[in-house]
MISE-140530 format. One record per atom (N, C-alpha, C): residue in one letter; x, y, z. Coordinates in steps of 0.02 Angstrom, whole numbers, padded with zeros to 5 digits, always signed. Layout:
% residues N
AXYZ ...
This chain:
% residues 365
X+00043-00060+00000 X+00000+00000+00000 X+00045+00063+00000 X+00042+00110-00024 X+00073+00183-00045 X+00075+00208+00018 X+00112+00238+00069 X+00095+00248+00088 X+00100+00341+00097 X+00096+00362+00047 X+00080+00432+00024 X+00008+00458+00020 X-00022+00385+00036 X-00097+00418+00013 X-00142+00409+00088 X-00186+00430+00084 X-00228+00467+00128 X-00280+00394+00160 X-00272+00363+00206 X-00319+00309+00255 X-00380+00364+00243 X-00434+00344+00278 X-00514+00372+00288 X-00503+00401+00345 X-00473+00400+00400 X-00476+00420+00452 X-00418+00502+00454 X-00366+00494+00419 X-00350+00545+00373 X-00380+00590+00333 X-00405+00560+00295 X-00449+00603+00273 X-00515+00644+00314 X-00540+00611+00350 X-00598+00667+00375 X-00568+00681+00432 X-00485+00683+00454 X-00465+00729+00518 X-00462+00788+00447 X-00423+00794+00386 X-00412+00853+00354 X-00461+00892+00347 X-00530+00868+00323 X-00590+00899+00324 X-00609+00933+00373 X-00617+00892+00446 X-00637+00902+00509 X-00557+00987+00527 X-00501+01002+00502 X-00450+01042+00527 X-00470+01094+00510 X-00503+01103+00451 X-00517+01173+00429 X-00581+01207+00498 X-00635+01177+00510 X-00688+01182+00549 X-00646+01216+00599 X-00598+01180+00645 X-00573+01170+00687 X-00539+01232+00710 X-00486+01241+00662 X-00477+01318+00664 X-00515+01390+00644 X-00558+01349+00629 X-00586+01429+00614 X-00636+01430+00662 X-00628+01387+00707 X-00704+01384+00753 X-00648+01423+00806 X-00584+01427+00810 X-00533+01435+00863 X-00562+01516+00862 X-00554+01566+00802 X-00560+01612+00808 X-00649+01636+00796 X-00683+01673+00759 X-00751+01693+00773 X-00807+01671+00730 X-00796+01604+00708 X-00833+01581+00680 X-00926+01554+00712 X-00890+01542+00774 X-00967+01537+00823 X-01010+01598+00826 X-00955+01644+00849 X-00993+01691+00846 X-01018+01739+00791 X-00983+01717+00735 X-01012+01738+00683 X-01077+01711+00672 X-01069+01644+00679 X-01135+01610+00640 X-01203+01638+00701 X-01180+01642+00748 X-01225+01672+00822 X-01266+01724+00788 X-01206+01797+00746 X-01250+01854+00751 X-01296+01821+00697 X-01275+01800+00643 X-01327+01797+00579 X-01397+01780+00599 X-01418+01719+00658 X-01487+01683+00653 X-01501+01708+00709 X-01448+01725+00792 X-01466+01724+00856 X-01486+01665+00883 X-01550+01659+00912 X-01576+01616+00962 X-01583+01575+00905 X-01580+01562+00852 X-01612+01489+00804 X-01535+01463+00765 X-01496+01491+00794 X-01441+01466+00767 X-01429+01366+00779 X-01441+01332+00827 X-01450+01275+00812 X-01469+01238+00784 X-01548+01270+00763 X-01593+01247+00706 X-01556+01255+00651 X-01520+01316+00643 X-01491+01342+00562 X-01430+01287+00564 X-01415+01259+00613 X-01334+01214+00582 X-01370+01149+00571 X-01434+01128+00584 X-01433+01038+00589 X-01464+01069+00504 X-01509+01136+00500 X-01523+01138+00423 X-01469+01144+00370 X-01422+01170+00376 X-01364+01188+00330 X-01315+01119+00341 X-01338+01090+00368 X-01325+01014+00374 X-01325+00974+00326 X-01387+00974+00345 X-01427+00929+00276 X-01414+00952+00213 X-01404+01004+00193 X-01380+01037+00139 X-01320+01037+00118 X-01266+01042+00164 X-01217+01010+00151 X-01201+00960+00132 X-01242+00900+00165 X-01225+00821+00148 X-01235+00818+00086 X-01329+00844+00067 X-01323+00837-00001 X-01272+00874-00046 X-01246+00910-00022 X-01208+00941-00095 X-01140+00910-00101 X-01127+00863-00017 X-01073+00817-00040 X-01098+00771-00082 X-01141+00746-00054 X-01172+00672-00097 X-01163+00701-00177 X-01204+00737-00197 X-01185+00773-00268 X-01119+00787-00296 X-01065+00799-00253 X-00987+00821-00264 X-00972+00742-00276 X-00979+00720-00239 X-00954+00614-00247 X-00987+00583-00307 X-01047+00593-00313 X-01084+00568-00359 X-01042+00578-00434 X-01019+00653-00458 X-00992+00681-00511 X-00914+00652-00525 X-00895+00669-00467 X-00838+00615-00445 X-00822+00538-00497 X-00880+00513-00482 X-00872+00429-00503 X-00859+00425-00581 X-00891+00494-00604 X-00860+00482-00674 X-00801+00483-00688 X-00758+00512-00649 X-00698+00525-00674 X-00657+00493-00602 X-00648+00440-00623 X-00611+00397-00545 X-00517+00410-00560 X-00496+00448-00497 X-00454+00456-00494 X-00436+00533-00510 X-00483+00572-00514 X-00462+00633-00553 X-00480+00686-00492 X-00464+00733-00487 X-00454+00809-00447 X-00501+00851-00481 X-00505+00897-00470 X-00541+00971-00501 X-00491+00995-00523 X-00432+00984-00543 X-00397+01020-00583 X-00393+00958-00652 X-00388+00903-00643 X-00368+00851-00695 X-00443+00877-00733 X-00503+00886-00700 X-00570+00876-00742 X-00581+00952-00765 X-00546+01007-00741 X-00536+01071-00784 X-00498+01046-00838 X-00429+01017-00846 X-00400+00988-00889 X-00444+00980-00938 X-00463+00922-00932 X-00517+00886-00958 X-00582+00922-01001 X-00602+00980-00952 X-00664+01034-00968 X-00630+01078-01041 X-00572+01126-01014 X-00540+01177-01044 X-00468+01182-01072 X-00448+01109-01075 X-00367+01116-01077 X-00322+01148-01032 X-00253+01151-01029 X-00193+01159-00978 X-00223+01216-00965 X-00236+01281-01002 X-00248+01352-00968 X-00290+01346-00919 X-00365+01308-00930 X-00395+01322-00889 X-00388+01280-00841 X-00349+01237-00833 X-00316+01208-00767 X-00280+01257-00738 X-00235+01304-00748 X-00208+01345-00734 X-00234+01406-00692 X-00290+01403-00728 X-00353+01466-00702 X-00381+01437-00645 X-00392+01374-00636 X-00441+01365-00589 X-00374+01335-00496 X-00324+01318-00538 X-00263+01297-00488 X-00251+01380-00446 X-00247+01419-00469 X-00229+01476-00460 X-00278+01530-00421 X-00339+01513-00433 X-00409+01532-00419 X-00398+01502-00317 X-00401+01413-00340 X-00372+01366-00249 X-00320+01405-00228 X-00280+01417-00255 X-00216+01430-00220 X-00227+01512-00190 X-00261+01559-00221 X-00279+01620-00187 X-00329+01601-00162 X-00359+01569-00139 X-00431+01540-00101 X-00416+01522-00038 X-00368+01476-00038 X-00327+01446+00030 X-00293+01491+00070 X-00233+01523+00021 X-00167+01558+00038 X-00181+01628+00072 X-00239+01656+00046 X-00247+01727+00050 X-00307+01721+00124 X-00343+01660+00103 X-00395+01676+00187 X-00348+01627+00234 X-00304+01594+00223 X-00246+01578+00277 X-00217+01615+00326 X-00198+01669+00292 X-00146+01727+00301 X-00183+01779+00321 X-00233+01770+00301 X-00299+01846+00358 X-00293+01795+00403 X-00326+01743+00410 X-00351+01736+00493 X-00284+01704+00549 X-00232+01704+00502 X-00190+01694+00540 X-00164+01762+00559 X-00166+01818+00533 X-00146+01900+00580 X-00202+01893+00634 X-00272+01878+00602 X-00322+01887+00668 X-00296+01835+00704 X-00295+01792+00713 X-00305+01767+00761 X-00225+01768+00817 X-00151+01805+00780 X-00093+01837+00807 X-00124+01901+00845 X-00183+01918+00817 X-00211+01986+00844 X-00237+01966+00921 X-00281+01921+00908 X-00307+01907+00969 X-00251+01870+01020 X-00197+01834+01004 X-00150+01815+01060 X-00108+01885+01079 X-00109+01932+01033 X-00065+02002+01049 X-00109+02028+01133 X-00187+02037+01107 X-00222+02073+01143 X-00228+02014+01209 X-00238+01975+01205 X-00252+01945+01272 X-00185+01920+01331 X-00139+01894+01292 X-00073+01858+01312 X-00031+01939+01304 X+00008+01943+01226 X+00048+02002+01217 X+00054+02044+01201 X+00026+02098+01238 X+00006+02165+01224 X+00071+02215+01220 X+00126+02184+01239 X+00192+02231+01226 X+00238+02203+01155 X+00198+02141+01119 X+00239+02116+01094 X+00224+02154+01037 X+00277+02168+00976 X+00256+02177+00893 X+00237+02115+00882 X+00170+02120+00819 X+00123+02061+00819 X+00173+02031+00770 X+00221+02041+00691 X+00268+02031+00675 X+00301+01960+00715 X+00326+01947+00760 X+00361+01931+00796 X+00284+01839+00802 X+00241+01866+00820 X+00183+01826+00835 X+00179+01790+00774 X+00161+01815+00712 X+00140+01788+00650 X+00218+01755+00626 X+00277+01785+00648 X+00328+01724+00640 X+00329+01658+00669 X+00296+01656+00718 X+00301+01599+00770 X+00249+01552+00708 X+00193+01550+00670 X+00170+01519+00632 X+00190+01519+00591 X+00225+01556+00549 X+00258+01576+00490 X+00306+01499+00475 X+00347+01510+00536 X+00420+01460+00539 X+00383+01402+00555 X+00324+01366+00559 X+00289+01306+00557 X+00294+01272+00495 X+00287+01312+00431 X+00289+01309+00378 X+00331+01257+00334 X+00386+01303+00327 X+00449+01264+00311 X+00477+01220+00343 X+00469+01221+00424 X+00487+01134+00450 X+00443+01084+00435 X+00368+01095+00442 X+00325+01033+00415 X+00323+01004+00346 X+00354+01072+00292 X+00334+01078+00229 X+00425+01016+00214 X+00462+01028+00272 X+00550+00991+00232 X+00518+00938+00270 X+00463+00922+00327 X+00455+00860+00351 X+00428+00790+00286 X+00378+00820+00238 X+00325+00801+00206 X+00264+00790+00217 X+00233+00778+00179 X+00155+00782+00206 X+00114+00741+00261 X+00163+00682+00271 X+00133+00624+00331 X+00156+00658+00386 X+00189+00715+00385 X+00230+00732+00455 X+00145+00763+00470 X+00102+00823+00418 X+00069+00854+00448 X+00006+00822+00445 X+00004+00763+00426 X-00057+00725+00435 X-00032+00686+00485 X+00019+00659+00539 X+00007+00616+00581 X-00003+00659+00627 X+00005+00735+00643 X+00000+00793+00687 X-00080+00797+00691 X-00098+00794+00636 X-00175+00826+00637 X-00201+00759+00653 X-00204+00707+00654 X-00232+00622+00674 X-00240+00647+00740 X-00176+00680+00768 X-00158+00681+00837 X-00217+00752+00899 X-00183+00823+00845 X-00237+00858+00867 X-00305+00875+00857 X-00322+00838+00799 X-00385+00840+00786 X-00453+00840+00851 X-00431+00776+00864 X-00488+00735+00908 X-00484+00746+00991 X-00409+00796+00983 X-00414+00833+01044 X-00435+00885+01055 X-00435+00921+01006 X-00483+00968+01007 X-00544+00965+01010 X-00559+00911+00967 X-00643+00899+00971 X-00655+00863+01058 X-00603+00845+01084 X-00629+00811+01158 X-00630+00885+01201 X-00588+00932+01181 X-00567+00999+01232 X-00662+01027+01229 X-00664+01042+01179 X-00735+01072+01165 X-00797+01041+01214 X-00785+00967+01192 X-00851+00940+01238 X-00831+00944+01327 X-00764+00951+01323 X-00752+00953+01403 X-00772+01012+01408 X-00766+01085+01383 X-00777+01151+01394 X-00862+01148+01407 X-00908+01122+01361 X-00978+01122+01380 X-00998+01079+01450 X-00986+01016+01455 X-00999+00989+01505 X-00978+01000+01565 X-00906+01056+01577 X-00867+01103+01624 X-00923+01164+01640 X-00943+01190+01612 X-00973+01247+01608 X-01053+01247+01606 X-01074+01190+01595 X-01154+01178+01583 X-01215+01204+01654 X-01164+01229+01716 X-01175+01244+01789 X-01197+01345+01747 X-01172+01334+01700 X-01174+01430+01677 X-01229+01432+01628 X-01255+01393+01587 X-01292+01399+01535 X-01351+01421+01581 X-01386+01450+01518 X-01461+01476+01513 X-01496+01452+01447 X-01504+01402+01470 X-01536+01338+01382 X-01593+01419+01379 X-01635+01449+01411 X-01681+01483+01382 X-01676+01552+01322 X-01618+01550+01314 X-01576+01579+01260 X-01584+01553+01192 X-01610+01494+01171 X-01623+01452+01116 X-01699+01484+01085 X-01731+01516+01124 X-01785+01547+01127 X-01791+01607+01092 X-01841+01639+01053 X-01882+01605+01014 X-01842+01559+00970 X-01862+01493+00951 X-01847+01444+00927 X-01832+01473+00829 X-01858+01506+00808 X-01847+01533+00766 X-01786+01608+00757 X-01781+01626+00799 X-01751+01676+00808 X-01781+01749+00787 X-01763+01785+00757 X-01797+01830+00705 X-01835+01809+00657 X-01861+01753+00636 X-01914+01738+00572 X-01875+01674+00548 X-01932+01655+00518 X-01918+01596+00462 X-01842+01616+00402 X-01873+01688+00377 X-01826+01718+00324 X-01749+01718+00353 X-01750+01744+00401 X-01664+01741+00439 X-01649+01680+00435 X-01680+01635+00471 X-01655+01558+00481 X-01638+01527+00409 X-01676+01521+00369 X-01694+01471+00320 X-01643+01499+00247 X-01673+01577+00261 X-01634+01616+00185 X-01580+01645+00201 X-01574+01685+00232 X-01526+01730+00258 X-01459+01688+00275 X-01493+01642+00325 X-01453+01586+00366 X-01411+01536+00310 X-01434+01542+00255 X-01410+01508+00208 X-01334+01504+00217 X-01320+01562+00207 X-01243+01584+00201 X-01186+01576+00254 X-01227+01536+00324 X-01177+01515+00363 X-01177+01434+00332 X-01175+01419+00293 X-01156+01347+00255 X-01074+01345+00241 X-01050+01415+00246 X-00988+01434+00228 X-00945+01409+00299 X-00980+01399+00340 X-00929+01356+00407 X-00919+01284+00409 X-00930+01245+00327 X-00907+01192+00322 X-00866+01204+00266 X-00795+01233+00287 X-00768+01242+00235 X-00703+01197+00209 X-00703+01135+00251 X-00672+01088+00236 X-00707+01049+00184 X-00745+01082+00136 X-00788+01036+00073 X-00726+01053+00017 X-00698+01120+00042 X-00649+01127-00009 X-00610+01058-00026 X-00570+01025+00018 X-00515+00993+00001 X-00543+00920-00035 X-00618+00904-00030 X-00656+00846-00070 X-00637+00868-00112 X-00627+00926-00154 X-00613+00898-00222 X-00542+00889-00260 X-00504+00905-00211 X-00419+00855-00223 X-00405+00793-00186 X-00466+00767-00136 X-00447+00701-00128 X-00426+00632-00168 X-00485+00620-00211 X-00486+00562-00234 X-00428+00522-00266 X-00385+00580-00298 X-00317+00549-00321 X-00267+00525-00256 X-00280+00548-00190 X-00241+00548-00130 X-00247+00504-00102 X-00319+00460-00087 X-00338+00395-00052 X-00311+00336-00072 X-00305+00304-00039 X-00302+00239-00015 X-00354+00194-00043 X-00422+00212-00033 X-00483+00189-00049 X-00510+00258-00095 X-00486+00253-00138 X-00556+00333-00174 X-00619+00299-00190 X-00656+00222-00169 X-00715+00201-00180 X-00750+00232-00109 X-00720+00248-00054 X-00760+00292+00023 X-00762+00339+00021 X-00737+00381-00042 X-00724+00465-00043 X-00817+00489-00024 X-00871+00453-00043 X-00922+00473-00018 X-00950+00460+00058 X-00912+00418+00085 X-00918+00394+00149 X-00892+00446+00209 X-00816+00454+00183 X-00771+00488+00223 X-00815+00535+00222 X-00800+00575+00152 X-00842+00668+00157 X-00905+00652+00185 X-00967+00619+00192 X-00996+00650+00227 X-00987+00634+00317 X-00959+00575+00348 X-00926+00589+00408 X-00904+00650+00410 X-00861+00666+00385 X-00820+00740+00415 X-00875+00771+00428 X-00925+00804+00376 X-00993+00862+00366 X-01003+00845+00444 X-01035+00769+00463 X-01072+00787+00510 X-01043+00780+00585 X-00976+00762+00587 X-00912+00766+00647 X-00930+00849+00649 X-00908+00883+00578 X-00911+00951+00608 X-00975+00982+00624 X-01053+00956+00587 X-01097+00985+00607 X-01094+00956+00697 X-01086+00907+00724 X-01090+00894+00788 X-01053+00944+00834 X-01001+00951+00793 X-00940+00985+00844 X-00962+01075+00835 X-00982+01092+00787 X-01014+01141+00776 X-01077+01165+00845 X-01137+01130+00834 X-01173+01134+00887 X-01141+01120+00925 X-01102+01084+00989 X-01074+01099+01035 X-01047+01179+01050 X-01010+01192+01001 X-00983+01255+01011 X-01022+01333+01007 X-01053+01334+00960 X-01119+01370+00964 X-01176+01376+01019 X-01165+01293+01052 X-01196+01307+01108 X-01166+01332+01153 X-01119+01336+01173 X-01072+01364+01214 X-01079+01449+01215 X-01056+01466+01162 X-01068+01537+01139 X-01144+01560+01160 X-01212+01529+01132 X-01260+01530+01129 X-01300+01544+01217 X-01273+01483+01246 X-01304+01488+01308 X-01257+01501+01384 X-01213+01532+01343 X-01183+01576+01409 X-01154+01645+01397 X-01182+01671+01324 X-01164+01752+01312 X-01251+01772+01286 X-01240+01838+01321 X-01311+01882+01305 X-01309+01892+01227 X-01313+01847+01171 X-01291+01843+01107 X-01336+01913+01076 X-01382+01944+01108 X-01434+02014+01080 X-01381+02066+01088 X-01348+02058+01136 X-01318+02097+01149 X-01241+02121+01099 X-01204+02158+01098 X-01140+02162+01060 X-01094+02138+01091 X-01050+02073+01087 X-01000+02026+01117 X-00955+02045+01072 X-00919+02075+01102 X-00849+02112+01063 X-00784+02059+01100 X-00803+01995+01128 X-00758+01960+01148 X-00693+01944+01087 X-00635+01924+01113 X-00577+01906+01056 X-00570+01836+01076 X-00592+01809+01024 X-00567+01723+01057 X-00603+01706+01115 X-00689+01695+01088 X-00741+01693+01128 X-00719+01631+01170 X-00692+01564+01140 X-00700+01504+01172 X-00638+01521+01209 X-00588+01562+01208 X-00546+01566+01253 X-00579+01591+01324 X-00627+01637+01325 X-00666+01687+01357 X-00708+01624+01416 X-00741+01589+01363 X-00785+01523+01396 X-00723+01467+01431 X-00664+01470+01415 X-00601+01412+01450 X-00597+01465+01509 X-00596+01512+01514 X-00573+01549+01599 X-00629+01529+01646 X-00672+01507+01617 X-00740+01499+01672 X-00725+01443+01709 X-00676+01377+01681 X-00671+01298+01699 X-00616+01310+01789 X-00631+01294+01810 X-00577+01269+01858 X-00629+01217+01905 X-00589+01178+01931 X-00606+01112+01993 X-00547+01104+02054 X-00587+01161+02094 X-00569+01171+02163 X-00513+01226+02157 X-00472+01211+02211 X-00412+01258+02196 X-00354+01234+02164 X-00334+01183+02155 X-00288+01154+02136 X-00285+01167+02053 X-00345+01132+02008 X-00367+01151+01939 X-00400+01193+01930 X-00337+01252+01901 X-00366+01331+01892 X-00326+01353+01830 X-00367+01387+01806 X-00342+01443+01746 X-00296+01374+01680 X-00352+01341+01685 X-00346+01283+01625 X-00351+01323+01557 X-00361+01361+01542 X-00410+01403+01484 X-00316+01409+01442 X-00244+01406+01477 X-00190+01401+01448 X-00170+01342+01421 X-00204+01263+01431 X-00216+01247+01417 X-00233+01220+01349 X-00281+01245+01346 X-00341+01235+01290 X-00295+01292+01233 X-00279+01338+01266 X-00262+01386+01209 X-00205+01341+01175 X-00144+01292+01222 X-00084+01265+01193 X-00125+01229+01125 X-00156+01181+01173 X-00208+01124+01100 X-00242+01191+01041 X-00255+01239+01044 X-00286+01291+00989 X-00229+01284+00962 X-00185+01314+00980 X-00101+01362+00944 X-00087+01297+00921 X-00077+01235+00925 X-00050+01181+00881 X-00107+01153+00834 X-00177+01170+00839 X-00215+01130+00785 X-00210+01194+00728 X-00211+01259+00748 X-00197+01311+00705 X-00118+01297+00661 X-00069+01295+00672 X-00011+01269+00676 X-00011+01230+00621 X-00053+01156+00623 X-00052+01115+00558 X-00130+01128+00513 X-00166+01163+00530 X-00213+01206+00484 X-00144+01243+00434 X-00100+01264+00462 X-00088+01317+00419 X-00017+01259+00369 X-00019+01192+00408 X+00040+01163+00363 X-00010+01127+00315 X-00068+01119+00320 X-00128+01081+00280 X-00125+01124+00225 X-00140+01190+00232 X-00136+01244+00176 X-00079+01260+00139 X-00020+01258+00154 X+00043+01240+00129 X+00057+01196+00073 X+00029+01129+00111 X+00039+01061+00086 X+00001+01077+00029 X-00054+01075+00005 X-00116+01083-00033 X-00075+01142-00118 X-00078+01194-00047 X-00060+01238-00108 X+00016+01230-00159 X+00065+01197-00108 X+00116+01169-00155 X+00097+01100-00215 X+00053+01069-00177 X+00013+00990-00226 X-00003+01023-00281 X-00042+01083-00284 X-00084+01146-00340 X-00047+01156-00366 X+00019+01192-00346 X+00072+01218-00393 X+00125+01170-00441 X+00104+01126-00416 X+00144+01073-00440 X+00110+01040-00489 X+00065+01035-00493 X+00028+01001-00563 X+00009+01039-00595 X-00011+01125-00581 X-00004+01167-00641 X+00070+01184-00680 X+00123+01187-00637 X+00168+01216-00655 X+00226+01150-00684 X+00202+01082-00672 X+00228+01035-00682 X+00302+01008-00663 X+00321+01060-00594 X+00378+01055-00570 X+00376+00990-00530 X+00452+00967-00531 X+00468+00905-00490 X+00468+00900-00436 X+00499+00960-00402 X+00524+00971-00334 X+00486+01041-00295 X+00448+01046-00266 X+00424+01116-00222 X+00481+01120-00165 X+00524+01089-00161 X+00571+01108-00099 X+00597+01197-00120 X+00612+01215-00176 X+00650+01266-00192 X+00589+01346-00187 X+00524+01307-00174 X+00462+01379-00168 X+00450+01374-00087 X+00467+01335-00049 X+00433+01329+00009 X+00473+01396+00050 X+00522+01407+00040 X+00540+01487+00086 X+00512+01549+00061 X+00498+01564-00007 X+00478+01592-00045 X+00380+01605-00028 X+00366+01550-00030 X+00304+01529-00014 X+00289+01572+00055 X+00336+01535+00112 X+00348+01573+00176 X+00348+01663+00194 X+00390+01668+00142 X+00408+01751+00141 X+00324+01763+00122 X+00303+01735+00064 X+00222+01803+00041 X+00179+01775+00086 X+00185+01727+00115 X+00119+01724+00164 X+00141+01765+00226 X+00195+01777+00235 X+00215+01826+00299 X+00186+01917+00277 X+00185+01905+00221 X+00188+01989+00197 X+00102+01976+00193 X+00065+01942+00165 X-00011+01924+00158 X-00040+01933+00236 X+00005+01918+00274 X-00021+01906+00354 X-00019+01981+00387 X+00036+02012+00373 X+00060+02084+00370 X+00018+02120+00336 X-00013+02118+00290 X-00058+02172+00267 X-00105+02214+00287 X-00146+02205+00326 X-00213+02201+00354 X-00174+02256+00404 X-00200+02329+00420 X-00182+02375+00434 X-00199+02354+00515 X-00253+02330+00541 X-00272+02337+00601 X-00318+02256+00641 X-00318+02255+00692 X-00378+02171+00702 X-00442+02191+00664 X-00461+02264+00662 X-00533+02269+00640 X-00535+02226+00570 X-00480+02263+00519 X-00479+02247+00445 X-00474+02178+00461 X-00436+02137+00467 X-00427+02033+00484 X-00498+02027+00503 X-00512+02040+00534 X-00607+02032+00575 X-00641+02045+00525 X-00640+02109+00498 X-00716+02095+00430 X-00701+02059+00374 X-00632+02044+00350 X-00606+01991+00305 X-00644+01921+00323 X-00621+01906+00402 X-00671+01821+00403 X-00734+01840+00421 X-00749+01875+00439 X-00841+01901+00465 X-00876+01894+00365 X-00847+01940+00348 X-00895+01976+00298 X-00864+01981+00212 X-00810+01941+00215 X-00786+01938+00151 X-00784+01872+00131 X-00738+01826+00190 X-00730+01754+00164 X-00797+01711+00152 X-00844+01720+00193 X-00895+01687+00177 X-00932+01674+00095 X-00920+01726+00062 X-00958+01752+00007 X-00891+01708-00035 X-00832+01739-00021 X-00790+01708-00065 X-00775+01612-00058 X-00803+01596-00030 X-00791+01543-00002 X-00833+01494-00042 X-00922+01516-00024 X-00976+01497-00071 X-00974+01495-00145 X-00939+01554-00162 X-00935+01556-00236 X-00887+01517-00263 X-00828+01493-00235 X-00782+01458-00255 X-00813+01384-00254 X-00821+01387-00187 X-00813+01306-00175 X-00883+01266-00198 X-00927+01309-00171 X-01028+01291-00170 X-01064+01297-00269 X-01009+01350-00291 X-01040+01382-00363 X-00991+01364-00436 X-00927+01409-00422 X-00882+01401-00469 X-00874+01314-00478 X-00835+01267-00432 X-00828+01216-00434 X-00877+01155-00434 X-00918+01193-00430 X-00997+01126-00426 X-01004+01141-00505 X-01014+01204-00535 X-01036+01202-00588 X-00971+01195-00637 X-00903+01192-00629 X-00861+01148-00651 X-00874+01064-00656 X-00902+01041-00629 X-00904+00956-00608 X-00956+00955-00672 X-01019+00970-00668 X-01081+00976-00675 X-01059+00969-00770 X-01038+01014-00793 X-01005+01012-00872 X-00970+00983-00886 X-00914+00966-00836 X-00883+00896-00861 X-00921+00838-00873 X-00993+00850-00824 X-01013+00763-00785 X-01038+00765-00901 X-01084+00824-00894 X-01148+00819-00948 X-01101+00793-00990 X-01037+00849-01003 X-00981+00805-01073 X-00964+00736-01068 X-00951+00729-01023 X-00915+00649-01019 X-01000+00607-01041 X-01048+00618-01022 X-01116+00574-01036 X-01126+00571-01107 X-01114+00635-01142 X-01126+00648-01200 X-01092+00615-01251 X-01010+00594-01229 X-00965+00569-01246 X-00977+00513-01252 X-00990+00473-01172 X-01020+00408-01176 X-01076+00380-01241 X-01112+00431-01235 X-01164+00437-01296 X-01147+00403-01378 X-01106+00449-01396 X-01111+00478-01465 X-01065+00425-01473 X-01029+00354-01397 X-00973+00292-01427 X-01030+00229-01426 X-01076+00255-01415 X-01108+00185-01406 X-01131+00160-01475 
């Protein structure tokens, strides 16, 4: 067996990493302001919607066994438009990498180091990079096997720690603001399963690409589970009507935990397990985007871009004048860009291949 390629259990920790970190910084509470009190209802619905649109992503899939979204652009438009659409992932990944990694240097500046230059912070992830990237890719998939499922255990310990604080009557009205918020509006927190991205460079990666429909939808609903947990958290122990200008809400909810005097101020903790699942989030994005560059650009070796690589994501991370600007980037930009890529552009990529290849089938029979 290869062992370059991706087990099932690999695979939906990669799916399950993206969730993970972005749940680290304000993704709960993003999805909080959009619905409010019906935000639970809105994740088991954008659920179901998700699954199906995996089931549909797998389904399209089977025509072309063994192939990527770049081999079936190939396929669609020739090398250019492989090129176009490799390039399209690679600013998709690289560029909302590098925002939420200043935010979320922002929020360890403000809470932990407030004397530090943030510079100094965003190196400390920066230099993750190039050691995981000279390790190879099993280095940052046996990391994420590892922190994955600790994170997902930290979370459920944080609710069942804290469940002495909730006010379940916060879920109330069950709708929140209307049907329209929940159902339409609410639509657009679908964008917090954004590990659908990497389904469509799996299949060439597995081990089994006959479970690629199995795995992806496990992950969907690991993260819809782990999702509601965390939302509930947010949900029923912050006045969510209110304006929660918290930084690193679930950090906010870890200061609440202690047992007795002895177990206190665990919330450092939880932040170590954050700072390392963030850590190989950002070597996942690395990994990915060098795999991209490498089959557009048809190079042998990415060892010679990985410092290079390093340097523009340091200057990408650097950009963002202030925490406000990083904050409306993942609040109010990535979402939209996220949908259109992953939910629109690339579904309706599959979709023209699927009809050509049928048509093809057709016109040999």
């Amino acid at each position: 067996m290869d062992k370059t390629k991706l087990g099932t259990f690999e695979a939906i920790t990669l799916i399950l990493s993206f969730v993970v970190a972005h749940t680290v910084l304000s993704l709960p509470k993003a999805l909080v302001d959009v619905t409010k009190s019906s935000t639970l209802l809105n994740i088991l619905y954008i659920t179901v919607l998700a699954v199906i649109f995996v089931y549909l992503i797998c389904f399209l899939f089977k025509k072309f066994p063994g192939m990527d979204i770049l081999d079936i652009s190939e396929y669609l438009g020739g090398k250019i438009f492989k090129n176009i659409v490799g390039f399209i992932f690679i600013f998709y990944f690289v560029i909302s990498a590098c925002i939420f990694l200043r935010n979320f240097a922002e929020c360890l500046e403000i809470v932990y180091y407030p004397s530090t230059d943030i510079i100094f912070i965003v190196l400390f992830f920066i230099i993750s990079i190039p050691i995981t990237s000279k390790l190879n890719f099993n280095a940052s998939l046996r990391a994420n096997l590892i922190i994955v499922p600790l994170v997902l255990m930290s979370i459920v310990f944080l609710f069942f720690a804290n469940i002495r604080y909730f006010t379940p009557q916060r879920i109330f009205p069950i709708l929140g603001n209307g049907f329209k918020d929940t159902f339409i509006v609410g639509l657009t927190n679908i964008y917090s399963f954004s590990g659908i991205a990497l389904i469509y460079f799996l299949p060439p990666l597995l081990k089994e690409p006959s479970k690629l429909t199995k795995l992806s939808v496990t992950g969907i609903i690991i993260s819809s589970i782990y999702l509601l947990f965390v939302v509930s958290l947010i949900l029923f122990m912050f006045p969510v009507f209110v304006s929660l200008d918290e930084v690193l809400p679930l950090y906010t909810i870890a200061t609440y935990v202690e047992f007795g005097s002895f177990f206190q101020r665990l919330e450092s903790v939880f932040l170590l397990i954050w700072l390392i699942s963030f850590a190989c989030y950002l070597s996942i994005i690395a990994n990915f985007s060098f795999k991209i560059f490498k089959k557009i650009t048809l190079i042998k070796d990415t060892k010679p871009i990985i410092y290079p690589f390093a340097i523009l994501a340091l200057g990408i991370a650097l950009l963002p004048k202030n925490y406000a600007i990083s904050k409306m980037y993942e609040t109010k930009i990535y979402p939209y860009i996220m949908i259109g890529i992953v939910f629109f552009v690339s579904l309706a990529l599959l979709l023209i291949a699927y009809i050509k290849k049928r048509k093809g089938e057709k016109l040999n029979e």
